[in-house]
C-alpha positions as CSV (number, residue, x, y, z in Angstrom):
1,X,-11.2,66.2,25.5
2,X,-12.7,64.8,22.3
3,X,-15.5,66.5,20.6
4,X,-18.2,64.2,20.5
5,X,-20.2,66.1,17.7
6,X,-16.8,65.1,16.0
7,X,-17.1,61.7,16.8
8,X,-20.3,60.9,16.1
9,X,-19.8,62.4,12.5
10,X,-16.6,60.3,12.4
11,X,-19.3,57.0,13.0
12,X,-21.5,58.4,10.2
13,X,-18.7,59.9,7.6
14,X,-19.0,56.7,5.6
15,X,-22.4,57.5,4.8
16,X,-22.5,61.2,4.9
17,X,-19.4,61.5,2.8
18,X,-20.2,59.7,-0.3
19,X,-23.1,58.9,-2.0
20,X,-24.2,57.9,-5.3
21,X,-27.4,57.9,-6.6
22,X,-28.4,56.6,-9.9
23,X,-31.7,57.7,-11.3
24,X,-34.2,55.8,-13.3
25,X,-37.9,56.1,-14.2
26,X,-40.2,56.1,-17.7
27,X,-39.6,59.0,-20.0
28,X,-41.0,62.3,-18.7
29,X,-41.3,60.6,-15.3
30,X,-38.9,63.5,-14.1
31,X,-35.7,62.5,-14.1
32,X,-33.7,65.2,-14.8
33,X,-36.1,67.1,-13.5
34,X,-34.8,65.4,-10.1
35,X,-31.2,65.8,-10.9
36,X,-31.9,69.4,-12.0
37,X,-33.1,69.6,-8.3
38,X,-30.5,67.6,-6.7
39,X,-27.4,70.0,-8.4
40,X,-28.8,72.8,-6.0
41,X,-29.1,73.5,-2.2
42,X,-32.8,72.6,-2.5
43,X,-35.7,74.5,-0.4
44,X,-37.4,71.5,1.7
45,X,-41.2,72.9,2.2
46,X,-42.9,72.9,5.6
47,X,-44.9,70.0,6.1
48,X,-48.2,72.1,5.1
49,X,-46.7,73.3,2.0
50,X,-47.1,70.0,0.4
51,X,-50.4,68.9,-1.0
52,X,-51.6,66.7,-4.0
53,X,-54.9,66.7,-5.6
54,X,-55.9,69.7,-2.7
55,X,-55.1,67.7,0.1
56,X,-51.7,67.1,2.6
57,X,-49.4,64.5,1.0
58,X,-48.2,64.0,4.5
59,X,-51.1,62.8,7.1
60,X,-50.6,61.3,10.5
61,X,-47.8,60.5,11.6
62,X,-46.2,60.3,8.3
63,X,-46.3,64.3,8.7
64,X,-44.5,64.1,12.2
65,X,-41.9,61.7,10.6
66,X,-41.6,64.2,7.9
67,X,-41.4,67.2,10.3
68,X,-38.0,65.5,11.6
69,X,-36.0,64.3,8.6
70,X,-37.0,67.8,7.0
71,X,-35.5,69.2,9.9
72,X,-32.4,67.0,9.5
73,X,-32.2,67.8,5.7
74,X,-32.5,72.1,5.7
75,X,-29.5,71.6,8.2
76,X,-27.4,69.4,5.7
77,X,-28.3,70.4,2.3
78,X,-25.3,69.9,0.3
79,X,-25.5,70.0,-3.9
80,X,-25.1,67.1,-6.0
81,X,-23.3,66.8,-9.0
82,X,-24.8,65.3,-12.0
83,X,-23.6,62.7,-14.8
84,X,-25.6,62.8,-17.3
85,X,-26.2,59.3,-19.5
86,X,-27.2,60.8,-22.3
87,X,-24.4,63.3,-22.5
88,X,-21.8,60.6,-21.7
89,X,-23.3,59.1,-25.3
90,X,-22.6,63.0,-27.2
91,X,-19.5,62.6,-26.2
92,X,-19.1,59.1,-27.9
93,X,-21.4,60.5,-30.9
94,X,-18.9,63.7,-31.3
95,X,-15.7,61.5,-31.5
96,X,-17.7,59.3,-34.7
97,X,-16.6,61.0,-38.5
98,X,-19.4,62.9,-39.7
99,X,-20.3,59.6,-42.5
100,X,-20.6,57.1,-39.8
101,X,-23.1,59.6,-37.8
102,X,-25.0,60.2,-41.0
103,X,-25.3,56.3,-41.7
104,X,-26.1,55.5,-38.5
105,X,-29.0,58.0,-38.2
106,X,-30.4,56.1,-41.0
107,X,-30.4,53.1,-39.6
108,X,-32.9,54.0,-36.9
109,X,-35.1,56.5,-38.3
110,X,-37.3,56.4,-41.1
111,X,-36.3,56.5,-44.7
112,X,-38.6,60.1,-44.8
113,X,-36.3,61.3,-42.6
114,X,-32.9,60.2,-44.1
115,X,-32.6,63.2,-47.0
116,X,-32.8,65.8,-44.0
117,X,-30.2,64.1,-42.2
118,X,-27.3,66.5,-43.6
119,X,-29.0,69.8,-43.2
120,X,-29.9,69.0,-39.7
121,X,-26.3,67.9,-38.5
122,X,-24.8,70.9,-40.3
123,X,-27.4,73.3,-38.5
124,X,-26.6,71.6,-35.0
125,X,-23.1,72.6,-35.7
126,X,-21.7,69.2,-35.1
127,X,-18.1,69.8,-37.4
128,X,-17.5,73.4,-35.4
129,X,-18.3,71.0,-31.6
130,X,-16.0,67.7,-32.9
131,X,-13.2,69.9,-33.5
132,X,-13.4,71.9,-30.6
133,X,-14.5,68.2,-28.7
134,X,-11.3,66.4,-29.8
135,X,-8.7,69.3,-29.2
136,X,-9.4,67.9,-25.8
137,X,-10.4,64.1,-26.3
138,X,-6.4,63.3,-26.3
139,X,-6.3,64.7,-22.6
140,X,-9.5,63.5,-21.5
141,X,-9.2,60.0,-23.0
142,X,-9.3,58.3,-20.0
143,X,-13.0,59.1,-19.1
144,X,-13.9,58.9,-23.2
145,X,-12.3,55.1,-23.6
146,X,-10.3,54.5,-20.3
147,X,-7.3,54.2,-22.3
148,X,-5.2,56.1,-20.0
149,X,-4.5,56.4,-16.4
150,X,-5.2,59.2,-13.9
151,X,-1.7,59.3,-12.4
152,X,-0.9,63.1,-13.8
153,X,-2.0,66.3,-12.3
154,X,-6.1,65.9,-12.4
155,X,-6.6,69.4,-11.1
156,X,-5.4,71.0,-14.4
157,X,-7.5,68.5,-16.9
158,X,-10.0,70.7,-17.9
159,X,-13.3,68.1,-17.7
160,X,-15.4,71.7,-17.3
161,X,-14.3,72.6,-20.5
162,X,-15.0,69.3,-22.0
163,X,-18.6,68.9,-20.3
164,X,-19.3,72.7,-21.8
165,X,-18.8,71.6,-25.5
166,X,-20.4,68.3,-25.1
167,X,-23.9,70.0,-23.1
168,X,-23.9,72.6,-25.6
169,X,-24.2,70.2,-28.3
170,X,-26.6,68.3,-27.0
171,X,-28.6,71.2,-26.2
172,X,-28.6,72.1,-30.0
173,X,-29.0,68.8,-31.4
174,X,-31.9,68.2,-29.8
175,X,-33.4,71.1,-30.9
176,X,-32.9,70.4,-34.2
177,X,-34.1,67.2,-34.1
178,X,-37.1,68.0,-32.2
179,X,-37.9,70.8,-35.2
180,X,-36.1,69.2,-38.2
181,X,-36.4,65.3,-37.9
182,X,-39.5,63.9,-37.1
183,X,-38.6,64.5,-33.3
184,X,-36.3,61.7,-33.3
185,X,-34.0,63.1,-30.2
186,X,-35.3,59.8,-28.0
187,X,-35.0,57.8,-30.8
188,X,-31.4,57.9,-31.6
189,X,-30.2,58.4,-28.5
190,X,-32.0,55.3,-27.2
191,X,-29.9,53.3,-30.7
192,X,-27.4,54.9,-29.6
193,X,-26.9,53.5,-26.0
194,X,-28.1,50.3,-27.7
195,X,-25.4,50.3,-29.9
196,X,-23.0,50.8,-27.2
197,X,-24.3,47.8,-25.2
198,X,-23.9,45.6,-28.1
199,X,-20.8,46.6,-30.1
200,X,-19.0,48.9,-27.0
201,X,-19.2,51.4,-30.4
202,X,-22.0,53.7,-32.2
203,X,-22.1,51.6,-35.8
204,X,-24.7,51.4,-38.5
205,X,-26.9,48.8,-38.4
206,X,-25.6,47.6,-35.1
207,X,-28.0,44.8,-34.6
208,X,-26.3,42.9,-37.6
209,X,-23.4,42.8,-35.3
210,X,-21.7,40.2,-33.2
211,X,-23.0,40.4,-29.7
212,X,-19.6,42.4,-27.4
213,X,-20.5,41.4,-23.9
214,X,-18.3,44.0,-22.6
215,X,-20.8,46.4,-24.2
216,X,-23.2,45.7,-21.6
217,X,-20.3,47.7,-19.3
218,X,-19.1,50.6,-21.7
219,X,-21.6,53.4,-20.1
220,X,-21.4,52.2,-16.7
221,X,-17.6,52.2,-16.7
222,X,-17.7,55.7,-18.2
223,X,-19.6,56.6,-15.3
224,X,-17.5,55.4,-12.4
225,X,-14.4,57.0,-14.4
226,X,-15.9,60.0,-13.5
227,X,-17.3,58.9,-10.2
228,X,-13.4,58.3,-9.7
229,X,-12.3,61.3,-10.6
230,X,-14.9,63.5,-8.4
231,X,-13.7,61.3,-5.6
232,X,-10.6,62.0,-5.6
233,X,-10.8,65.8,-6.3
234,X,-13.3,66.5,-3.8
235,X,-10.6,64.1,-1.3
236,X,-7.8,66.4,-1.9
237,X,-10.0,69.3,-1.1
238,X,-11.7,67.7,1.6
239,X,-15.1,68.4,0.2
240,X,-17.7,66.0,0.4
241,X,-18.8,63.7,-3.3
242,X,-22.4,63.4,-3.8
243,X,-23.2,62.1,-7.9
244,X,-26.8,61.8,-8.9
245,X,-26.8,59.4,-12.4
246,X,-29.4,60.6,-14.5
247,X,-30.6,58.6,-16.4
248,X,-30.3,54.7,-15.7
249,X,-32.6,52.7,-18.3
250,X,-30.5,49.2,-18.1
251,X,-31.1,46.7,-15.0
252,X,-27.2,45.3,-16.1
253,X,-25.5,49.1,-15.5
254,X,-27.6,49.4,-12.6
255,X,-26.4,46.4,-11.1
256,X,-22.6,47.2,-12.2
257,X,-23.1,50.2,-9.3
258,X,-25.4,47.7,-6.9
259,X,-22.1,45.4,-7.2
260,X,-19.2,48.0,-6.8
261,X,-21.2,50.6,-4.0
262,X,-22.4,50.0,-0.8
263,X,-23.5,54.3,-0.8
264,X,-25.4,53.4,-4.3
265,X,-29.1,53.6,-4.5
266,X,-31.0,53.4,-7.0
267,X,-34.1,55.6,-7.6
268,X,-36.9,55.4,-9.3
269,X,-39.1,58.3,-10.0
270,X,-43.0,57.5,-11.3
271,X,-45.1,59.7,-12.3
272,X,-48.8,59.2,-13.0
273,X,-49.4,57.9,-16.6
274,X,-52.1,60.1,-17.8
275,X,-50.1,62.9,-16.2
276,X,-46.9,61.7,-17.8
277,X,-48.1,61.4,-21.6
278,X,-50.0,65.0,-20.8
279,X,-46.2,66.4,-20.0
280,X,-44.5,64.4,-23.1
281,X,-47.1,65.9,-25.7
282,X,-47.3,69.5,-23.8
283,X,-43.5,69.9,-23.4
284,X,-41.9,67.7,-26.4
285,X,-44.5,68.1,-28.6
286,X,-44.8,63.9,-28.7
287,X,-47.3,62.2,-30.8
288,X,-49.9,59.5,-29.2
289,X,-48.1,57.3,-31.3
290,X,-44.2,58.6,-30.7
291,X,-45.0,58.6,-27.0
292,X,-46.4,54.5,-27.2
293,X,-43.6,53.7,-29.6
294,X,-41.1,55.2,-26.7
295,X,-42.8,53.0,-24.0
296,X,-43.0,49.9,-26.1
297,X,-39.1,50.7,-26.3
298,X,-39.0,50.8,-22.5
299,X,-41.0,47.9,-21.7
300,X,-37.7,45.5,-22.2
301,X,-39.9,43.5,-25.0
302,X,-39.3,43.5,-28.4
303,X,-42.3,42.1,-30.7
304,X,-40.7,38.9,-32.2
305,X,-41.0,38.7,-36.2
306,X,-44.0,35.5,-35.9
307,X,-46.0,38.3,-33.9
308,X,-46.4,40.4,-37.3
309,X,-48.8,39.2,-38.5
310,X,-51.2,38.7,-35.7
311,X,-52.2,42.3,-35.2
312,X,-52.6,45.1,-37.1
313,X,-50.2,47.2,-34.3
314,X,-47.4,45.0,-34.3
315,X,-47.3,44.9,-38.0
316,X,-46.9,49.0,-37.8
317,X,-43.4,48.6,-36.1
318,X,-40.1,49.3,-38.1
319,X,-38.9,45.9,-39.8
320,X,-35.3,47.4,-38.5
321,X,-36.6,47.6,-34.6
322,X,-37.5,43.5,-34.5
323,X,-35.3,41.4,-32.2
324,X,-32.6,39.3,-34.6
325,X,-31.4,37.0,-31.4
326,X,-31.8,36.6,-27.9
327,X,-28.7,39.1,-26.7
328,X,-31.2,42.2,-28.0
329,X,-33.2,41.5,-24.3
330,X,-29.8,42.7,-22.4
331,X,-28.8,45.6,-24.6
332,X,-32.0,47.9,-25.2
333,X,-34.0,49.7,-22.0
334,X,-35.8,48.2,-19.4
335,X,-37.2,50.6,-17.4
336,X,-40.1,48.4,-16.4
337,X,-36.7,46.0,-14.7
338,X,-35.2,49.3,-13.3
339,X,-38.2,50.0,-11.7
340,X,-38.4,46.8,-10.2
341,X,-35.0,46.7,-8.5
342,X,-34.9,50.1,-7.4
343,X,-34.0,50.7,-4.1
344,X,-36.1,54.0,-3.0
345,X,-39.5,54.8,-5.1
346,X,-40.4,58.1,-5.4
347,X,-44.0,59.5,-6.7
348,X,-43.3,63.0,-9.0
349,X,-47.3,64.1,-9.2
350,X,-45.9,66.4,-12.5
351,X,-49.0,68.7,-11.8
352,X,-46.3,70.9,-9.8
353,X,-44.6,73.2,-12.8
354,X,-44.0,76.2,-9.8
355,X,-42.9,74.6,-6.8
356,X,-41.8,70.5,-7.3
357,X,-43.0,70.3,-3.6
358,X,-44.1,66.9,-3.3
359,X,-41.1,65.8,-5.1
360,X,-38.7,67.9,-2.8
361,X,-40.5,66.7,0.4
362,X,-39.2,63.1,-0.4
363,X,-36.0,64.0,-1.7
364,X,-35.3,65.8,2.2
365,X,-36.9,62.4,3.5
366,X,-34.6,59.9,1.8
367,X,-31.5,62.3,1.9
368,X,-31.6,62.5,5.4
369,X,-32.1,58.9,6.1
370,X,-28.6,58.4,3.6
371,X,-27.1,60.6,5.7
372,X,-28.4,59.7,9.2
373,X,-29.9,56.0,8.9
374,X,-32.8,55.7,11.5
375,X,-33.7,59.1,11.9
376,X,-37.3,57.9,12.0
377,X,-39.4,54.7,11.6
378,X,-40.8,53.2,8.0
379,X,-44.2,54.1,6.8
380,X,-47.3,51.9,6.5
381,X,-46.7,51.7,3.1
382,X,-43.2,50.9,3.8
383,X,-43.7,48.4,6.3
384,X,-46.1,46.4,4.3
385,X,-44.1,46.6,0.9
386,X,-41.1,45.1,2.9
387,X,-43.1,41.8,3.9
388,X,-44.3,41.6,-0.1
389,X,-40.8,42.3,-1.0
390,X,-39.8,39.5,1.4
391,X,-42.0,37.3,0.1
392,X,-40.9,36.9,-3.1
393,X,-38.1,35.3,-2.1
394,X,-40.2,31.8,-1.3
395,X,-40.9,32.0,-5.2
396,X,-39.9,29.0,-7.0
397,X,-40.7,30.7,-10.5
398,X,-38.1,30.6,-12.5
399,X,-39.6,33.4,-14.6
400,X,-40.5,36.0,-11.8
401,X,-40.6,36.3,-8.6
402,X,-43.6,38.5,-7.2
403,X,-44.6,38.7,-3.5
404,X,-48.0,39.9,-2.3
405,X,-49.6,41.5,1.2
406,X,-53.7,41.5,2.1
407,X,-54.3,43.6,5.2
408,X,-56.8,45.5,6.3
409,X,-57.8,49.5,6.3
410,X,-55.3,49.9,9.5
411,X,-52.4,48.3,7.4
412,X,-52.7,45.4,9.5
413,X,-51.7,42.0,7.7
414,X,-54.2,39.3,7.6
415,X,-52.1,37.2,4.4
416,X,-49.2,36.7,3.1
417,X,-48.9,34.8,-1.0
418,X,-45.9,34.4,-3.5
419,X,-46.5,33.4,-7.0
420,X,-45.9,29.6,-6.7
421,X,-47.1,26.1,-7.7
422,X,-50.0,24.6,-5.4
423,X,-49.2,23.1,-1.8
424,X,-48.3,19.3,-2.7
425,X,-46.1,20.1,-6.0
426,X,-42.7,20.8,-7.0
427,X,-41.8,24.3,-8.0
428,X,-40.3,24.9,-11.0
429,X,-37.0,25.9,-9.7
430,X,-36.8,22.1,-8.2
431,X,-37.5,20.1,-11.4
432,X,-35.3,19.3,-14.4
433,X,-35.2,18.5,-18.1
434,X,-32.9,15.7,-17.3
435,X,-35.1,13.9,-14.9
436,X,-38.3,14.5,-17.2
437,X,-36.5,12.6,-19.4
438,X,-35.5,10.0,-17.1
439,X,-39.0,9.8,-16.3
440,X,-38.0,9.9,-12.3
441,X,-41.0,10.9,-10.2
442,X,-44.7,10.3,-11.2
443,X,-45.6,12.9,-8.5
444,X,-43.0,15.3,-9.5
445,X,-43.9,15.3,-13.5
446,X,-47.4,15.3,-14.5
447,X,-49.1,12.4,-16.4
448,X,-49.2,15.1,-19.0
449,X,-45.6,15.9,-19.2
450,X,-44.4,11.9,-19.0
451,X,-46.5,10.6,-21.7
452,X,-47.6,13.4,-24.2
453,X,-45.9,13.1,-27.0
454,X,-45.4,16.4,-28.8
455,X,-44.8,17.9,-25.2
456,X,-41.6,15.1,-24.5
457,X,-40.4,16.1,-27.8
458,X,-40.4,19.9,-27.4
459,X,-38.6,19.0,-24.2
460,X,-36.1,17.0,-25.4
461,X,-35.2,19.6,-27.8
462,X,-35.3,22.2,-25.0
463,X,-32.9,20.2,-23.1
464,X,-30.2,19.5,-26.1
465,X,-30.2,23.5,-25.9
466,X,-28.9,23.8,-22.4
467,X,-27.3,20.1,-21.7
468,X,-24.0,21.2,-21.6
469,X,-25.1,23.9,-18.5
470,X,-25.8,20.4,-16.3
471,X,-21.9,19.9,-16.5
472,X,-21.4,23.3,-14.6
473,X,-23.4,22.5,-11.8
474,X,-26.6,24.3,-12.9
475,X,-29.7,22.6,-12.7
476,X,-31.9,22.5,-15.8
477,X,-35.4,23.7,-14.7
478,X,-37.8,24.6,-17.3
479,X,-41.3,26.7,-17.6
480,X,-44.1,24.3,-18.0
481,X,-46.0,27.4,-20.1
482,X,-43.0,28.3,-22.3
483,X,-42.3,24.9,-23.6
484,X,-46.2,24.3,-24.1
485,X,-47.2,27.7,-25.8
486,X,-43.8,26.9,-28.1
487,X,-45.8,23.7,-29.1
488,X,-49.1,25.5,-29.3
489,X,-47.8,28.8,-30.9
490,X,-49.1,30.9,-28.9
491,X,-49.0,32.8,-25.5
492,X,-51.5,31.4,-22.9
493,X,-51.4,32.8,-19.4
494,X,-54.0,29.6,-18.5
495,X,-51.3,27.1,-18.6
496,X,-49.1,28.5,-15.9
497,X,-48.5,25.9,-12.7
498,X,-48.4,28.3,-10.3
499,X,-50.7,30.5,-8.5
500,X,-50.6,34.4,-9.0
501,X,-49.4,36.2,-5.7
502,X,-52.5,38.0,-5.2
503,X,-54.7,35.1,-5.8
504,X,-52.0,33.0,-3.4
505,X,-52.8,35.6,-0.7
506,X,-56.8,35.5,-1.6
507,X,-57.0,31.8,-0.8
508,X,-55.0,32.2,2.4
509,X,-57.9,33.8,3.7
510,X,-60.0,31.3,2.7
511,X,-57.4,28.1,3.6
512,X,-57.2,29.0,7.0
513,X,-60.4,31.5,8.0
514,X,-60.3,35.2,8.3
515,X,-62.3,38.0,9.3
516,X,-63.9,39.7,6.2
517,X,-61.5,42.1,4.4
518,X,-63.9,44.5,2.6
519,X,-62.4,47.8,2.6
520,X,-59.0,47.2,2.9
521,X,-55.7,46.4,0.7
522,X,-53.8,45.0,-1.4
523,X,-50.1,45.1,-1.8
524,X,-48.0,43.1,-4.4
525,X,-44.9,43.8,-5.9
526,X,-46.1,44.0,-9.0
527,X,-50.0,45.1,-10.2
528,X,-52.3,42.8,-10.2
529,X,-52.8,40.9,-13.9
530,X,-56.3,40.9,-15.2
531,X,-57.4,37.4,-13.4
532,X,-55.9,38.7,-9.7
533,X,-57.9,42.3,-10.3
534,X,-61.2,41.0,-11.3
535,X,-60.7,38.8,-7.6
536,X,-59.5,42.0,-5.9
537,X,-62.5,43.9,-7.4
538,X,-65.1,41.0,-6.2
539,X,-63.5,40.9,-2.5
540,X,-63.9,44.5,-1.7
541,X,-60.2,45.5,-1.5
542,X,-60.1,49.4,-1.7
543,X,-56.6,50.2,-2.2
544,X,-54.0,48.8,-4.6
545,X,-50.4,49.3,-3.7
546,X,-48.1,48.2,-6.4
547,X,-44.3,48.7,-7.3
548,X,-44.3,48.2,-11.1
549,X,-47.3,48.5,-13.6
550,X,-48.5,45.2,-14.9
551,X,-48.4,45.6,-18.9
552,X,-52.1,43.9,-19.3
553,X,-55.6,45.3,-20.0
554,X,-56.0,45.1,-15.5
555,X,-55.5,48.9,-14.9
556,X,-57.4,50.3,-17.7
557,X,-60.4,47.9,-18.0
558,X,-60.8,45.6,-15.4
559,X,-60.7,48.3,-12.6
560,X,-61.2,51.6,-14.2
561,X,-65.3,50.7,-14.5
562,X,-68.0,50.1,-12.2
563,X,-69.0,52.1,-9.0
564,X,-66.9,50.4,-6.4
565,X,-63.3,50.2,-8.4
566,X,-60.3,50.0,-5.7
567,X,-57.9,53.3,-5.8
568,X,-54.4,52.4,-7.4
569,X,-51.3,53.5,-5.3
570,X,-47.6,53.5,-7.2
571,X,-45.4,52.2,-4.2
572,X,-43.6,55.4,-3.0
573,X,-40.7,54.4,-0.3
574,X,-37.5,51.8,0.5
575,X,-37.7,48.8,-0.1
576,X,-35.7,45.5,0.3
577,X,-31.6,46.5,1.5
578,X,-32.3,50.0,0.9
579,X,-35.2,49.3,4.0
580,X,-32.8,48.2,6.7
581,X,-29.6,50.5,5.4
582,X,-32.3,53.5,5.8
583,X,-34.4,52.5,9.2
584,X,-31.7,50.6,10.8
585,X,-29.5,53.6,12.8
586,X,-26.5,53.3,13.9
587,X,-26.8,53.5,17.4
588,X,-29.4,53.3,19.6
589,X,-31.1,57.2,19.1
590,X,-31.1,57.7,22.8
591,X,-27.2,56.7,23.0
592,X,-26.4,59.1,20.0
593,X,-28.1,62.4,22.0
594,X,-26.1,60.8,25.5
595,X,-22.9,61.0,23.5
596,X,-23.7,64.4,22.2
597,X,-24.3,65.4,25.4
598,X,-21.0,65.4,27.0
């Protein structure tokens, strides 16, 4: 007679047998913080256990739903192991000759610095860690380059070994950098990933090299070797494989996982900003300025060379650290991008040094729905997020696509917007260079864009840029603002053609008549820009549910003043596949306990 505990494990084993999890968040967010946590059975706290700012986390039924998956998670609480980013990148910096290290240190930290460059690599013991490193790089040179195969015995390599030199030197390098140079640990490390993504190699000077599109993959492919390897160690032991990633800061190695894994998710944790910067400078020992010069590096902008000398700031940044092309955008961090395309959001409050509770509390939640999809039913906040997240879709931006939810206090929706053009026009993603030029619709093109001048020009040379794309089948659509603010040399937000998410949403309400929404809130996909909070601020809107920090003055002076300012909530929860591969079960929940029941 089969055992039908058996059998319904069988149904789930492709979810509860692998799963891959790469990690990504702002520096000091908690990242490794969470994959410290994940490498151990972890202690899921009772449901009144976890509070933030003196009250539950959990309220409602959010605290019932929480009641079950915990239940579901202390009874399947199985460590992760951890690949660590940054330690993947020692290894690479260990298997460099000691000149090339030293050059390339100078090429991303301040002259100052560059005199104490051999005294700190000596007293990090870098010559003692190479040797001992590449006794057995020749052995292990399939996860280091991929340049062999894994068709020998893989139980004798010794990858412990290897991950013991490589954690012990990075360990000690960052001490020394931390005490002896400038506290420049974050700094090389992030020129050093750089590096890789452009060159597939740690060089001097790397942005003066040709642009290696296999760089983008060298990390990522590094990964999966090892993701490989686990696999098929814990296959021949029959064990299960669960890999935590720590730390993903690329949207392009995020999306080489997204591509190859159906079990990858990726995870963003966010902590509070004041609380975060409090933890850098506490902890690290981080300047105001080393700390902005480190989110700057994570925004996924660089300031462009003609934006020197228009503030005093952006004339303050390293010559060295300004874009030279257009290939810089896919190589450096983008955690702001990360965040945007994660699949699970996860709020670390980082005012928990004893007990991480609030962080473990959603850590049982998600790791049980991995494990057992449907377990329970989305949150409000959930819910909602998914029909912003849907929204976006319908965006015919071809810059961004943000999606935005109005509903009242009960989370019940009363409008839906999309950043997009107004009712009667042509979004972006529909028009062409080629038929501007061709001057084929007079309701299509604006009298503006037909017969201005200086604007036709700027367009024509926009379209010999990308004429040859047309031949490929791609249509050439182009960004009104872009091509204009090129012409104007500047970067006006007022000549946009389409409406802001939040304010498409506001003027449903208006466009088709609704009940007064004072009191309730506001979700979009990303926060509102200065124009859409000044609008949520006049219409009463209480809270503010957002995925992704807007990088604008909104947050800090357009609601942060008066005596009615809405409360600002980070998105915690799934959203978009990760929502239906997480809510949707397998089976019906009443057949699953009918089967068991046999």
């Amino acid at each position: 007679m089969m055992n039908n505990e058996n059998l319904i494990s069988n149904l789930l084993s492709e979810r509860s047998n692998f799963i891959l999890i790469g990690l990504t968040g702002r520096t000091g967010s908690g990242c490794t913080t969470t994959a410290n946590l994940l490498s151990e059975k972890l202690h899921f706290p009772l449901v009144d256990e976890v509070n933030y700012k003196d009250e539950k986390y959990f309220s409602g039924m959010d605290s019932k739903r929480y009641g079950v998956v915990r239940k579901y998670a202390v009874e399947h609480n199985d460590p992760f192991k951890v690949i660590k980013v940054s330690e993947l990148i020692t290894a690479r910096i260990l298997d460099l000759d000691l000149d090339v290290l030293k050059k390339f240190i100078e090429s991303v930290t301040d002259s100052d610095l560059h005199e104490k460059i051999d005294g700190a690599l000596e007293k990090s013991g870098f010559s003692e860690s190479q040797k001992e490193f590449r006794s057995l790089s020749k052995e292990l040179s399939y996860f280091l380059y991929g340049t062999s195969t894994l068709n020998h015995n893989l139980k004798e390599l010794n990858i412990n070994k290897w991950f013991e030199i490589i954690n012990k030197f990075t360990s000690s390098l960052k001490s020394v950098l931390k005490s002896d140079l400038g506290n420049s640990y974050v700094q090389i490390y992030q020129g050093a990933g750089d590096s890789i993504r452009r060159t597939k190699n740690i060089v001097p000077d790397y942005r003066d090299n040709e642009f290696e599109p296999q760089g983008l993959f060298v990390l990522p492919r590094m990964i999966n070797r090892l993701v490989k390897f686990y696999r098929y160690i814990d296959k021949v032991f029959n064990n299960k494989t669960y890999i935590a990633i720590d730390t993903i800061r690329n949207p392009y190695e995020a999306k080489y996982f997204k591509d190859r894994y159906a079990a990858f998710y990726l995870v963003s944790i966010n902590a509070p900003t004041h609380d975060r910067k409090k933890y850098l400078q506490d902890k690290y020992k981080f300047t105001v300025d080393q700390i902005k010069d480190i989110d700057r590096r994570e925004s996924g902008k660089f300031i462009e060379k003609n934006e020197l000398n228009k503030c005093v700031e952006c004339a303050q940044v390293l010559r060295d650290d300004i874009s030279h092309d257009k290939y810089d955008e896919l190589i450096i961090s983008n955690v702001k991008r990360c965040i945007e395309i994660s699949d699970i959001h996860i709020f670390n409050p980082r005012n928990e040094p004893r007990n991480h509770n609030v962080l473990k509390s959603q850590l049982g939640w998600y790791l049980s729905l991995i494990k057992h999809p449907g377990l329970v039913t989305p949150t409000s906040l959930e819910r909602v997020m998914q029909i912003a997240f849907t929204a976006k879709m319908n965006s015919g931006c071809i810059s961004r696509q943000v999606g935005a939810v109005v509903t009242d206090v009960n989370y019940s929706i009363k409008s839906v917007g999309w950043n997009d053009v107004a009712k009667g026009q042509v979004p972006c993603n529909l028009r062409s260079l080629e038929d501007l030029e061709n001057f084929s619709s007079d309701t299509t093109y604006s009298e503006y864009e037909r017969n201005n001048e200086k604007f036709r020009n700027q367009a024509a040379l926009e379209l010999i840029k990308i004429k040859r794309l047309g031949a490929g089948g791609r249509n050439l659509s182009y960004c009104f603002k872009s091509i204009q603010n090129t012409i104007d040399d500047e970067k006006n937000q007022v000549h946009t053609r389409s409406l802001h998410a939040e304010e498409n949403a506001f003027l449903q309400l208006a466009k088709y008549g609704s009940v007064g929404i004072e009191g309730g809130k506001l979700f979009t996909t990303a926060s509102p820009c200065e124009l859409c909070a000044k609008k949520a601020y006049q219409l009463g809107i209480k809270e503010i549910v957002y995925i992704d920090p807007y990088p604008g003055l909104a947050i800090q002076h357009i609601i942060s003043i008066g005596t009615n300012p809405p409360k600002l909530i980070q998105f915690r929860g799934a959203v978009g596949k990760a929502y239906h591969q997480l809510y949707e079960p397998l089976m019906p929940y009443k057949d699953e306990l009918s089967y068991l029941a046999l």
